[in-house]
N, C-alpha and C positions, 0 to 999 in steps of 0.2 A: 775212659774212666766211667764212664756212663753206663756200660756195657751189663753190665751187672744187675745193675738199678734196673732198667730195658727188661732185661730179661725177666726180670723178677715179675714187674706187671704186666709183661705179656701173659705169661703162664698163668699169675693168678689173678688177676682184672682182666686183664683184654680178653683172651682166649673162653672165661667163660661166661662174658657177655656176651659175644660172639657167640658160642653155642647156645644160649638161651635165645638169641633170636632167629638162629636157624629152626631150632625146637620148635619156633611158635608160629611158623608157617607149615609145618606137618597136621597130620589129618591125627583121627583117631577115632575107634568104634566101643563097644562095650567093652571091648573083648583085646583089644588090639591098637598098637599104634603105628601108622606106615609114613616113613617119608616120603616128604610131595610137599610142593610150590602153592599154595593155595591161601586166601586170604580169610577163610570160612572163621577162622577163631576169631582174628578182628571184628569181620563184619557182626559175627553174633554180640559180640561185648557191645562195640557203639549202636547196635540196634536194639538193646534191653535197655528198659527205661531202670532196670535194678542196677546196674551197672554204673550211672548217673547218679542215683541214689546213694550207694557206695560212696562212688569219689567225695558227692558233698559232704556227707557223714565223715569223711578224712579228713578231709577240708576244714571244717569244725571243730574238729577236736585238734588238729594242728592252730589253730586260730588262737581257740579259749585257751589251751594250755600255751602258745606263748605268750599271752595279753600275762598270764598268769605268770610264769616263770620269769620273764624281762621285768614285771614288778618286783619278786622277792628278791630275785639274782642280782638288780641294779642297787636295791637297798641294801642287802649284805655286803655287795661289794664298795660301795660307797660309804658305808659305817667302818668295814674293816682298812680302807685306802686314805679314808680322811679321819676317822675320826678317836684310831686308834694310833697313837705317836710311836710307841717304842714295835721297831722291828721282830723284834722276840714275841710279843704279843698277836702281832698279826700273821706269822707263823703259824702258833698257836691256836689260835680261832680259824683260821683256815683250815688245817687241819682236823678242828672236830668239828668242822662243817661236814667234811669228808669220812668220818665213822660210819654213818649210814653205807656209806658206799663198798666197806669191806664184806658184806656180806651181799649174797647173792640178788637179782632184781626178783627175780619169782619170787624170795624170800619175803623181801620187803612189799612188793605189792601182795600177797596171800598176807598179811601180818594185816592188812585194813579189813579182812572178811569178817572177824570176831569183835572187833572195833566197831563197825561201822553194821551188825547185823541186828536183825529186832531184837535180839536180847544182847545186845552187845553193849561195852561201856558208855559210848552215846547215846545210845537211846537210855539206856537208863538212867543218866545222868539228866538230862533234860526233863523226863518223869520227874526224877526226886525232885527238883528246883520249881516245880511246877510252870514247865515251859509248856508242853505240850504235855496230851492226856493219855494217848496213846502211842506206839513205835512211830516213827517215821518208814515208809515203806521205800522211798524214795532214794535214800542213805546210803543202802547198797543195789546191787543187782542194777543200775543204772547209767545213764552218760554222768550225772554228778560223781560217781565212785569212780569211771573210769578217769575222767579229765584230772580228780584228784589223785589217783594212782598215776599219773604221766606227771602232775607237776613233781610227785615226790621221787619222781624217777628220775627226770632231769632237768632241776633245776641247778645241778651244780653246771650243769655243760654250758648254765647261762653265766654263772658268775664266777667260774675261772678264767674266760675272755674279757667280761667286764673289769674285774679285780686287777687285771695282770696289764690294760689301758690305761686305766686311771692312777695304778704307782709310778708309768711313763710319765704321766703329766706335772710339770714343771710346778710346785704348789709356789711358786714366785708370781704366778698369772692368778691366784687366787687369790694370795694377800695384794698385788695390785688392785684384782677388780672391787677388794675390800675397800682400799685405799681412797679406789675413784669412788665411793657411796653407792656400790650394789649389794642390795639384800643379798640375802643367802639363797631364797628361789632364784635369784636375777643373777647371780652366778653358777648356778645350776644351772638355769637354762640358757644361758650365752656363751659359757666356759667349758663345764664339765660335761654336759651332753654331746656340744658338737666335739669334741676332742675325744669322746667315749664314742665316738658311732662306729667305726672299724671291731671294737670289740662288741659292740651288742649284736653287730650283722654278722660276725662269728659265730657268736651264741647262737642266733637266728639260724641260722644255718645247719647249726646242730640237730636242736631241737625242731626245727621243722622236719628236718631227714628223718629224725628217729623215731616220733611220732608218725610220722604216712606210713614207715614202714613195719612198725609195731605190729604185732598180733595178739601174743598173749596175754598181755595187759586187756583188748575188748574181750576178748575171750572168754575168763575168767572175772575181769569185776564189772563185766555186763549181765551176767549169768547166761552167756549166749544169746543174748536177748537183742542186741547189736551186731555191726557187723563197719569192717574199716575194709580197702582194698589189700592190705595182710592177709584178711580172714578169706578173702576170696581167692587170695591163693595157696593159704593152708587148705583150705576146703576142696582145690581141682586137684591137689597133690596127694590130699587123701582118698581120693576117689579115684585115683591113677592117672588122673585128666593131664599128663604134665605140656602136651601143647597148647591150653587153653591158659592153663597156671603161665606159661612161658610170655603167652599174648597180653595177658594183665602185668607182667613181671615190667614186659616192656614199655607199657603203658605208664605203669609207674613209675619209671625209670625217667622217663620223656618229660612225667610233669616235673618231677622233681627238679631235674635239671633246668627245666624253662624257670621255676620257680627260685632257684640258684641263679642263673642268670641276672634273671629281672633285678634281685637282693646285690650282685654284682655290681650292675651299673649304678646304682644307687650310690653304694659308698666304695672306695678304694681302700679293699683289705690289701693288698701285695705289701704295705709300708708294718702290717703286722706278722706279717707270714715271714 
């Protein structure tokens, strides 16, 4: 009965991760790319100090945006799981949490360039109120515009894991630890966090993948002016480079997973999957 399922991810997981990593022990000249056993694409990547420089820049912007999304995603989902009673309602709010999402991500991150540009409504709003004298140059074209283009990109992937934890959770443990004289932080942080950590390391999970492996979000609200290990392999693939792209693909691939891993042992998702 398996047989099907098997199949399925050979063909399309296995098989062309597999050719990716064949790919990225092949050679290649201006002009031409030849198979062959050779470790030269590696060796160039861990031998540039830009390469390093990349990863941390990934690194980083996976960091800030989850500090950032685990904050929003834990509070929506903790407003909409405690603090709204009737079922119909939390539906409801769930759901136009999710309106952003009907429309395309290029969409919604290109939507922050006229918002966020020197004549855009923030700057001019900050003008009128007399916050500042002139634009802020900072706004856009920056890591601030990109880390806030990822939180609005995926903040829901934190609080659909957290949200759908926390209706699991018995609220009989709540009015108990009420009962026994714990504050509301002191039930938050003895009750409802350890009991929420399978869904925040989901979220995690998410959002950490999808951020390393981003492109066009630094792309675009960096004004190329940044660079994540994405751009470095849009950037081999545009240039025809595709065994050097393949060497970084799998690169990426390695930490990602060590970084799954490590998130793994941590806490026991299987009891949410």
């Amino acid at each position: 009965m398996a047989s099907p399922l098997a199949l399925v991810l050979t063909v399309f997981l296995v098989a062309p991760i597999v050719m990716i990593v064949i790919v990225s022990f092949w050679g290649a000249t201006e002009f031409s790319i030849y198979p062959a056993f050779q470790f030269d694409n590696y060796a160039f990547l861990f031998g540039s100090e830009v390469t390093y420089r990349v990863f941390l820049n990934t690194f980083k912007y996976a960091g800030i945006t989850w500090v950032f999304t685990l904050l929003i995603g834990f509070t929506v989902a903790y407003f909409l799981a405690f603090h709204v009673r009737s079922l119909k309602w939390q539906i409801a709010l769930f759901l136009l949490c999710t309106i952003p999402f009907w429309t395309s991500n290029i969409i919604r991150m290109i939507s922050w360039i006229p918002f966020l540009g020197r004549n855009g409504l923030a700057n001019s709003t900050l003008i009128s109120w007399g916050v500042v004298d002139e634009p802020l140059e900072w706004l856009l074209f920056s890591d601030f515009s990109v880390i806030l283009a990822f939180v609005h990109l995926y903040t829901l992937f934190m609080v659909v894991p957290i949200f759908n934890t926390m209706m699991r959770i018995d609220k009989s443990l709540i009015e108990a630890a009420t009962d026994a004289g714990a504050t509301g932080w002191q039930t938050l942080w003895h009750v409802v966090i350890p009991l929420t950590k399978p869904g925040i390391m989901i979220g995690t999970i998410f959002v950490v993948t999808l951020v390393m492996g981003d492109f066009i979000t630094v792309r675009f609200m960096s004004g190329s002016q940044s660079a994540n290990v994405g751009r470095m392999i849009q950037n081999d693939i545009g240039l025809l480079q595709y065994p050097s792209a393949s060497a970084t693909a799998v690169i990426l691939l390695v930490t990602v997973l060590m970084v799954i891993g490590l998130l793994l042992r941590l806490v026991d998702i299987r009891k949410e999957l």
